[in-house]
C-alpha positions in Angstrom: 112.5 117.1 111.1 111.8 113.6 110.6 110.0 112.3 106.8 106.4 111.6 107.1 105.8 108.0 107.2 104.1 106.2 104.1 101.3 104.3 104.5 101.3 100.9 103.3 98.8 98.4 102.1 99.0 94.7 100.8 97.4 94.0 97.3 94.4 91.4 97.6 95.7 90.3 94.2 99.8 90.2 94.5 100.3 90.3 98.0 103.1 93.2 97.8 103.0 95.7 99.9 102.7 98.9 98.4 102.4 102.7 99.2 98.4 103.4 99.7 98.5 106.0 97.3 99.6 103.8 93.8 96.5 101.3 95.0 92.6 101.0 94.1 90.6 100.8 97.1 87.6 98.4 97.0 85.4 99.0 99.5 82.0 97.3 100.8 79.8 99.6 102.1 77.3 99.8 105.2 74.6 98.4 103.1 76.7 95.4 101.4 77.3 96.9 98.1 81.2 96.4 96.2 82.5 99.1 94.2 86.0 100.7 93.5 86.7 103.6 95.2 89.2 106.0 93.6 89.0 108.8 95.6 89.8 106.1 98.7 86.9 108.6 101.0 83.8 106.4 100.0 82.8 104.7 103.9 83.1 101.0 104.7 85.2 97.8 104.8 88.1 98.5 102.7 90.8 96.2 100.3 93.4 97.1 98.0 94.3 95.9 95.0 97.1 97.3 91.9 95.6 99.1 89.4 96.1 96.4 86.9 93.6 93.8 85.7 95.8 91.2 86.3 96.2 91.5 89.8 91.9 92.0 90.5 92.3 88.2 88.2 94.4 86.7 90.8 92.5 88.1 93.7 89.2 87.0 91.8 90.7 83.2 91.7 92.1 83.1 95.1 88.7 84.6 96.6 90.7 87.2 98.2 87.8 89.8 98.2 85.2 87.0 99.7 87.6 86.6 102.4 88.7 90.4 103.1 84.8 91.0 103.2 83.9 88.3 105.0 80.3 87.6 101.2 80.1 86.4 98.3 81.3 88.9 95.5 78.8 88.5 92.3 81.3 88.0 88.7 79.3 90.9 87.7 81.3 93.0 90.4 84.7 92.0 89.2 83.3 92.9 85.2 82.6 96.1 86.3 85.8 96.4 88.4 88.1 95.5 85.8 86.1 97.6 83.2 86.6 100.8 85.3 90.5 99.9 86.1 91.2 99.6 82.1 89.4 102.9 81.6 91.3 103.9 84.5 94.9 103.1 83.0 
């Protein structure tokens, strides 16, 4: 029996590629709103990042979320972000 394939997904924030499971999901949903998704079911445009506050900085300074969701992203999005991914650690 062949092993299951892991899926893979790039950080916004490092650029490694990393099995989806050890990555936040941040998702845009249908109605424009940005919000981490830790369960990874919430519908919408999706973008990973590492569960470290450091890599949500880089992708914050690089406008790597603007670009994966084609908006603007308010700084009170990241706050909150990186708020919920220290609580998270």
């Amino acid at each position: 029996m062949k092993p299951r394939k892991i899926p893979l997904r790039c950080c916004t924030g490092c650029g490694e590629m990393k099995p989806k499971k050890e990555l936040v999901r941040v998702v845009r949903s249908p109605e424009g709103e940005i919000s981490l998704d830790l369960t990874g079911k919430k519908p919408g445009r999706g973008a990973y990042v590492c569960p470290d506050a450091e890599c949500l900085r880089k992708a914050k300074k690089g406008r790597r979320l603007q670009k994966a969701f084609s908006c603007e992203v308010p700084d009170t999005v990241y706050d909150s972000m990186t708020q919920e991914i220290e609580a998270h650690e």
